[in-house]
C-alpha positions in Angstrom: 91.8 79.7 107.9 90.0 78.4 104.6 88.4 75.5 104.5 89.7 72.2 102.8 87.7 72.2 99.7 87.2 67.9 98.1 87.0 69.5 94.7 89.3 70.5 91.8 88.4 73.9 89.8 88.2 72.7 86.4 86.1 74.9 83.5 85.1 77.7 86.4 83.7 75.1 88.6 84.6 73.0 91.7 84.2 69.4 90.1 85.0 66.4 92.0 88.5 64.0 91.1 87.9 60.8 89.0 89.6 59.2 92.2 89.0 59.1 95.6 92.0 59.1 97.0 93.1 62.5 99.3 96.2 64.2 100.1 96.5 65.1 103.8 97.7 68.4 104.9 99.3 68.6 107.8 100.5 71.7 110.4 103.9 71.4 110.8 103.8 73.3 114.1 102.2 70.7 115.8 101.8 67.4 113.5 98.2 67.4 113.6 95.7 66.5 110.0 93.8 70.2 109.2 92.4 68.7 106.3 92.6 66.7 102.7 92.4 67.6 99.3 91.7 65.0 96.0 94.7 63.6 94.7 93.9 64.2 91.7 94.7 62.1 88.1 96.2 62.3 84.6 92.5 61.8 83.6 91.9 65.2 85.6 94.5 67.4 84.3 93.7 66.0 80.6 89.7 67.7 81.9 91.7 70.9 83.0 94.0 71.5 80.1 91.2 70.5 77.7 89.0 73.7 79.5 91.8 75.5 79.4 92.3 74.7 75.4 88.8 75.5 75.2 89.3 78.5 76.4 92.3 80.1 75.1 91.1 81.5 72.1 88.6 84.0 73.4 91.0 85.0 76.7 93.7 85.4 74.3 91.3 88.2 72.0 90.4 89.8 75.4 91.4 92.9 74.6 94.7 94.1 77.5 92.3 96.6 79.2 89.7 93.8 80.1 92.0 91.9 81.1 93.7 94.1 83.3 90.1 94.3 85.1 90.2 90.9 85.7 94.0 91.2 87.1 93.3 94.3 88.8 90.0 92.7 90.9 92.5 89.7 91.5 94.4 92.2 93.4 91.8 93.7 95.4 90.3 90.3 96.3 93.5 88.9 97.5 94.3 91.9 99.6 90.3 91.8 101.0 91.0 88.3 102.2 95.2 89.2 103.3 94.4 87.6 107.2 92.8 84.8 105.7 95.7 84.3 103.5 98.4 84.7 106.6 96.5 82.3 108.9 96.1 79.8 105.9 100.2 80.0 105.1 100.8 79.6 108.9 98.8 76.6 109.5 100.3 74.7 106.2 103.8 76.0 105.9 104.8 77.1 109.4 105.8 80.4 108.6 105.5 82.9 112.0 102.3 84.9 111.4 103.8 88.1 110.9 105.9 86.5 108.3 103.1 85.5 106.6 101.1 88.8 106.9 103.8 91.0 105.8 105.5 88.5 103.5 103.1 85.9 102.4 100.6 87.6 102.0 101.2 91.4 100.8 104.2 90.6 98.1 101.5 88.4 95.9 99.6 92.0 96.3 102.0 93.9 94.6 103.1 91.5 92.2 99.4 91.3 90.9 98.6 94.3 91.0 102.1 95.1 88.8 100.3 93.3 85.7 97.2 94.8 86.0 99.0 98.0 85.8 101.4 97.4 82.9 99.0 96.7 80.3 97.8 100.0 80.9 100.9 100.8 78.8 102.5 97.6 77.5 102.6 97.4 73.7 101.6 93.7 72.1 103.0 95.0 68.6 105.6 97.2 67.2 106.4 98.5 63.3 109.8 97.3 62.2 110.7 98.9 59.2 108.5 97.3 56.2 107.3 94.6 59.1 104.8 94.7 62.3 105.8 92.4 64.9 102.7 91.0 67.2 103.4 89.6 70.7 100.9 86.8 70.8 99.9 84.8 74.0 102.1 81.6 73.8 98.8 78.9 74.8 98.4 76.8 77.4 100.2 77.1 80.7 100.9 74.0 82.7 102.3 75.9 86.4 103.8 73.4 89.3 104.7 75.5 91.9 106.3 74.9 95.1 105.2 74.9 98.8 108.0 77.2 100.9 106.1 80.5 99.4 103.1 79.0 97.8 101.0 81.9 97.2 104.0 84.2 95.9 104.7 81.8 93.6 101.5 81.2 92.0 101.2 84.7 91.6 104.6 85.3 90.3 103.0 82.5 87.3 99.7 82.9 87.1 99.7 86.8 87.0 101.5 87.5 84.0 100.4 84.3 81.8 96.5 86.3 82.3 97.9 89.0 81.1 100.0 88.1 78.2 96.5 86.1 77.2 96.9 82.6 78.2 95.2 80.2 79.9 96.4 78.0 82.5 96.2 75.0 84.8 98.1 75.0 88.2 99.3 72.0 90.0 100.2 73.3 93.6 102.6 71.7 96.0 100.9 69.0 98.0 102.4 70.5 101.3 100.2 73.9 100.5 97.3 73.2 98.7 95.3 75.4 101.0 96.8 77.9 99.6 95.9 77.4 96.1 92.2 76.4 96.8 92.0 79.8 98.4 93.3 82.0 95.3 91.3 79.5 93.1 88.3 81.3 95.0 89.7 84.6 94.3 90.2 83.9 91.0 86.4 83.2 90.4 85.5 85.6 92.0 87.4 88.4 89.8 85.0 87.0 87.5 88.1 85.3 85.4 85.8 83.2 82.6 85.7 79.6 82.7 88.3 77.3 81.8 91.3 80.4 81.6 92.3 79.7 85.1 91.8 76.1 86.4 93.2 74.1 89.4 94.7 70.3 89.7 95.6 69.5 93.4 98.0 65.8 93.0 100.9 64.4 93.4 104.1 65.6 91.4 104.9 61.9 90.1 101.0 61.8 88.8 99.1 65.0 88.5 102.8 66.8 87.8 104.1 64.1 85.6 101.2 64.0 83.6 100.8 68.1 83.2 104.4 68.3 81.7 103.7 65.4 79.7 100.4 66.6 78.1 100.3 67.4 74.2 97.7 70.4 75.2 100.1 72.0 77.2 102.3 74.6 75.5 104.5 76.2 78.0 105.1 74.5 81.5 106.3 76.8 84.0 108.4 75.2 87.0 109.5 76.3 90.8 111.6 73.8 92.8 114.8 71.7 93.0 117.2 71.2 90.5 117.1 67.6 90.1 113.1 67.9 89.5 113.7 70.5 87.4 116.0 68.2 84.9 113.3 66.0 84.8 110.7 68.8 83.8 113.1 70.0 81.3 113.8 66.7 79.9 110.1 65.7 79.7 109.2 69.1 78.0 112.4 68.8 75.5 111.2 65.7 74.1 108.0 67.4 73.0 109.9 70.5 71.9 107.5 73.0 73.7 108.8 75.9 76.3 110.2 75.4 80.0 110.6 78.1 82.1 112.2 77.2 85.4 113.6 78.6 88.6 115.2 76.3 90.5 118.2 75.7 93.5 120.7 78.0 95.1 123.5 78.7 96.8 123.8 82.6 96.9 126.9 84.2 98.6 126.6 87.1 100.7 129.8 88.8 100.0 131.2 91.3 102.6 134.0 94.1 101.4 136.3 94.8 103.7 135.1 98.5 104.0 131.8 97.8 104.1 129.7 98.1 107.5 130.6 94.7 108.6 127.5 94.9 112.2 124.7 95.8 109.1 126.1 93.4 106.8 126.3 90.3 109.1 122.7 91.3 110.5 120.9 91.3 107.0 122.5 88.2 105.7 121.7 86.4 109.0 117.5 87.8 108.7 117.7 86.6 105.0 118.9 83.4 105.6 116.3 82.8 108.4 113.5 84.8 107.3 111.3 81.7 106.4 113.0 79.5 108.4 115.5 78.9 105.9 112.9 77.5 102.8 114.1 80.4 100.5 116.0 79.6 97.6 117.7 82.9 96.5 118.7 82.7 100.9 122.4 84.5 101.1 123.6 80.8 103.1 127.5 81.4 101.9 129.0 84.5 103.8 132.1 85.4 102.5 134.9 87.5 104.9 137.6 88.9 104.6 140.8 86.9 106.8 141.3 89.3 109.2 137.6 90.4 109.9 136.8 86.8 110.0 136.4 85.9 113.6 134.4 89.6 114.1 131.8 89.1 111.5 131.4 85.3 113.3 130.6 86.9 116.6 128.3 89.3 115.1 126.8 86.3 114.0 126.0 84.9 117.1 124.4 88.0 118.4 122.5 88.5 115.6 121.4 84.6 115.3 120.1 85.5 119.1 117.6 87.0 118.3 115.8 84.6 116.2 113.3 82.7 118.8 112.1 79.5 117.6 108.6 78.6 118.6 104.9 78.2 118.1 104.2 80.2 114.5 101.0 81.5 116.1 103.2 83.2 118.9 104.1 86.8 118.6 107.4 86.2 120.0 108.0 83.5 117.5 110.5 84.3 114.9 111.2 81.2 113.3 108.4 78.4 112.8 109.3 75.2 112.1 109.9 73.7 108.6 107.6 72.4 106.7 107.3 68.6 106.9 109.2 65.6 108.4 111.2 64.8 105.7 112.6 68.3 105.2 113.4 68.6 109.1 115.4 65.4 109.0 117.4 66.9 105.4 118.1 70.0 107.2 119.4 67.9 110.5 121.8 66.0 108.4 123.2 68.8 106.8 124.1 70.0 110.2 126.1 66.6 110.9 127.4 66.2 107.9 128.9 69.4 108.5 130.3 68.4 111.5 131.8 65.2 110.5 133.7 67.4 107.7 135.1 69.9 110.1 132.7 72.4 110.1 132.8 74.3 113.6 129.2 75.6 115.2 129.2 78.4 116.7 125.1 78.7 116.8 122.4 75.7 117.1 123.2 72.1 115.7 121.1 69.3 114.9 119.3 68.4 118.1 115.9 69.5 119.0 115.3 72.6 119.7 114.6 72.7 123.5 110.8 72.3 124.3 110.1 71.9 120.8 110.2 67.5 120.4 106.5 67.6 118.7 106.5 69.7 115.3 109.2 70.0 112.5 111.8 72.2 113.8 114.7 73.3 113.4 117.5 75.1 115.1 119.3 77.9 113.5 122.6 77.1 112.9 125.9 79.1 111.8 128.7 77.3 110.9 132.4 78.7 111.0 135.7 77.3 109.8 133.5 76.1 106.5 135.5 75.9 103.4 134.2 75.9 100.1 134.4 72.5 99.1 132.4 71.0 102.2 128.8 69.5 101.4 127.4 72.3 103.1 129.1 75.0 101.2 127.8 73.4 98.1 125.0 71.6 98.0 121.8 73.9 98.8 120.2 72.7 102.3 117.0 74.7 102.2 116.9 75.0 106.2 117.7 78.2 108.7 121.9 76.8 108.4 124.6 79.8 107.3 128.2 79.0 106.0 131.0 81.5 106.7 133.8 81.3 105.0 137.1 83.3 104.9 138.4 84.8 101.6 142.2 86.4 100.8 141.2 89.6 98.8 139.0 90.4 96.7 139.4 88.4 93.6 139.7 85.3 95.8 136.1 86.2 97.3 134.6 86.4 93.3 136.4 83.1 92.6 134.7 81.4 96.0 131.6 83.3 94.9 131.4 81.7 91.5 132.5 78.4 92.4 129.0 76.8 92.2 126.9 75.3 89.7 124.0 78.0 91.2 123.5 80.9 90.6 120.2 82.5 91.6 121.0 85.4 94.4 123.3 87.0 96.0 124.7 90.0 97.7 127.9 92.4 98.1 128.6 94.9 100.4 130.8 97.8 100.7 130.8 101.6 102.0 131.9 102.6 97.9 128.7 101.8 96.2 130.7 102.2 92.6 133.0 99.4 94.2 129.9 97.4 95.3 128.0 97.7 91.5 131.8 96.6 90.2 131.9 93.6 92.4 128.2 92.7 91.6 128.5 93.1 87.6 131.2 90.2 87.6 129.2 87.7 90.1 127.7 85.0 87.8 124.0 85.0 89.2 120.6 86.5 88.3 120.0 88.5 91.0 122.3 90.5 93.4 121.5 93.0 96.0 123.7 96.1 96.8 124.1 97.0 100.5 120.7 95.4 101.4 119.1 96.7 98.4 115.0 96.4 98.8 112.8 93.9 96.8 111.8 95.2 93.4 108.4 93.5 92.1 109.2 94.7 88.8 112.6 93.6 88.3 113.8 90.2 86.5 114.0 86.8 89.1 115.4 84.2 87.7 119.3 81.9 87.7 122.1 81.0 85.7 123.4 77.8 85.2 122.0 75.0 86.9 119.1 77.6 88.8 117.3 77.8 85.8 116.1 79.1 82.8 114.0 82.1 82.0 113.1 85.0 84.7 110.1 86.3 86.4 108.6 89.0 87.7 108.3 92.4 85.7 108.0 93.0 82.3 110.7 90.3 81.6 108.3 87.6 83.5 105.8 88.8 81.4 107.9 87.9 78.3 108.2 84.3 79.0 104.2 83.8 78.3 104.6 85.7 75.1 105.9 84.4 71.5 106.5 86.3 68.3 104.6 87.0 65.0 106.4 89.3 62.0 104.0 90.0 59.1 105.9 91.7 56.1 103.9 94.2 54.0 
């Protein structure tokens, strides 16, 4: 595992905070300090956006071939250091450490790799009629990104703001700074210049706060919940410059009644646990069909079997714990506040799991008997906890589907695919996956309504870091 660094990257070098005071990160498998990080202050992100300001204008005239180099080594140095990576994710987030190999570690891989290979082809201007319209970087990139897949998701920011030319300054979670202070490394050594990429560990009230806040800043680019996300927005409105944000869901995992209802029930169930639950686009609402119903429960309970919860270190571990104290004791509370509405469990609950008192975790849990206007059918719970819930027919399973203020995921199933696609194209979400359909690094992420606004990933990710110029001639 990397070392805990006492520095901030600021202007392409580790610099110390104007304050003293640390964050402590802490192993959520077993409770214990592996190391601090500065806490650091406005007056330190006002240093970082200022390199960063400093250093737009000749990263932004880089022309897309050198700076596919740069993206391209990126890519290469974080797959060189990929075990380093896994054990760092596994000691700060918890995830089982062949999640974090094949998961953690190899998607940010791809996704880097993506931009370095699209500017090979990617056109910055276009002739429109008498006009040529230029795709400029749009400045300044302010990135807070959150800890449940905190390399991905620096990546999924930091990747394609390079390569649309701007410069940026991160402002990790505090759960996973680790994480960041190892691809700040990587970053320096791709030989990124000075002041283009630059690192802020902090708080979100203080070192956050003050990166949405600042008048340098031109486009702040957010991951986490909903209600911080309003705040983001808000705070960004007010000084009219761009927001793009991913934030909460609620995804339902619609099952047809012709579909293969043993596959369906076993996907959804590895989705919603994969992660131990910390995945926002997780499929937690599974929608069935009446008279399947009590079926697609039991295959539940098979299938939930099989997730062991244990040391993340262990092999035989599927499921780590979550990430912090205050998370664990969310997720339990769900669970009973299921319970108390009528909610029936058929897997796990809200105790301990057995052997398990020290660390923060979890056990899986499926609910039955949920209906859709129970707290836990509604509200996202960010924990390893599914919802089934019966539907009528089919339009009664797109009107429970719809019936949230999310929309980020989702998933139908069906042994028609044409009936599948038909089911999909009416779901109000940003994202939905077609009999288990695999991850796409290249296609559009992102939510409707209250999950966010703008996408990432792809060509379209690479979009929001762009604005446009029309000259007339």
């Amino acid at each position: 595992m990397t070392k805990a660094r006492d520095a901030l990257y600021i202007d392409g070098a580790w610099r110390p905070s104007g304050s003293s005071d640390v964050i402590e990160v802490v192993n959520p498998a077993d409770e214990q300090v592996i190391g601090t990080v500065p806490a650091g202050t406005a007056d330190d992100v006002d240093a970082a956006v200022r390199a960063a300001r400093a250093a737009l204008p000749g990263w932004a005239a880089t022309p897309p071939a050198e700076r596919a180099a740069r993206l391209a080594a990126l890519r290469d140095g974080l797959a060189a250091r990929r075990d380093e990576i896994a054990d760092t994710i596994t000691a700060e987030l918890g995830a089982p450490l062949g999640v974090s190999r094949k998961v953690h570690a190899a998607v940010p891989v791809a996704v880097a790799g993506s931009y370095a290979d699209m500017l090979e082809t990617f056109s910055f201007e276009e002739k429109v009629g008498n006009s040529t319209v230029l795709l400029e970087p749009v400045g300044v990139v302010g990135a807070i990104t959150p800890w449940n897949y905190p390399l991905h998701q620096i990546v999924a920011k930091a990747a394609p703001a390079l390569a649309a030319g701007c410069t940026v300054v991160l402002k990790p979670a505090e759960d996973t700074p680790l994480t960041a202070q190892l691809f700040t490394e990587v970053v320096h050594e791709a030989g990124i210049p000075a002041g283009v990429f630059n690192l802020v560990t902090g708080l979100g009230p203080v070192a956050g706060q003050a990166l949405a806040e600042h008048d340098g800043v031109d486009l702040v680019s957010f991951t986490g919940s909903t209600a911080v996300g309003r705040l983001v927005g808000a705070t960004a409105g007010r000084a009219v410059k761009r927001v793009a944000l991913e934030l909460g869901g609620k995804s339902a995992n619609v099952i047809l009644p012709d579909a293969d209802l043993a596959l369906a029930v076993k996907v959804g169930v590895g989705n919603v646990f994969t992660n131990s639950g910390q995945t926002c686009s997780a499929w937690t609402r599974v929608l069935v069909r009446d008279d399947q119903y009590d079926e697609a429960v039991e295959l539940a309970v098979k299938a939930a079997a099989r997730y062991t919860v244990g040391d993340p270190r262990d092999e035989a571990s599927r499921l780590g714990p979550v990430v912090n104290a205050k998370q664990r004791d969310r997720v339990r509370g769900y669970i009973e506040q299921g319970v108390a509405e009528g909610a029936r469990i058929v897997v796990g609950g809200p105790e301990a799991p057995e052997g398990l008192e020290r660390g923060y975790y979890v056990r899986p849990t499926v609910f039955a008997d949920v209906t859709e206007d129970m707290t836990i059918a509604r509200e996202e719970i960010f924990g390893p906890v599914i919802s089934f819930i019966r539907y009528r027919d089919e339009e009664d399973a797109l009107r429970i589907a719809n019936n949230t203020v999310y929309g980020l995921a989702g998933a139908v199933w069906s042994a028609d695919p044409a009936r599948a696609e038909a089911f999909a194209r009416r779901m109000e979400t940003g994202q939905v996956d077609i009999n288990g359909g695999r991850f796409n690094p290249l296609a559009p992420f992102g939510g409707y309504k209250q999950s966010g606004v703008g996408r990432e990933l792809g060509s379209h990710g690479l979009a929001e870091y762009l604005q446009t110029k029309s000259l007339q001639f």
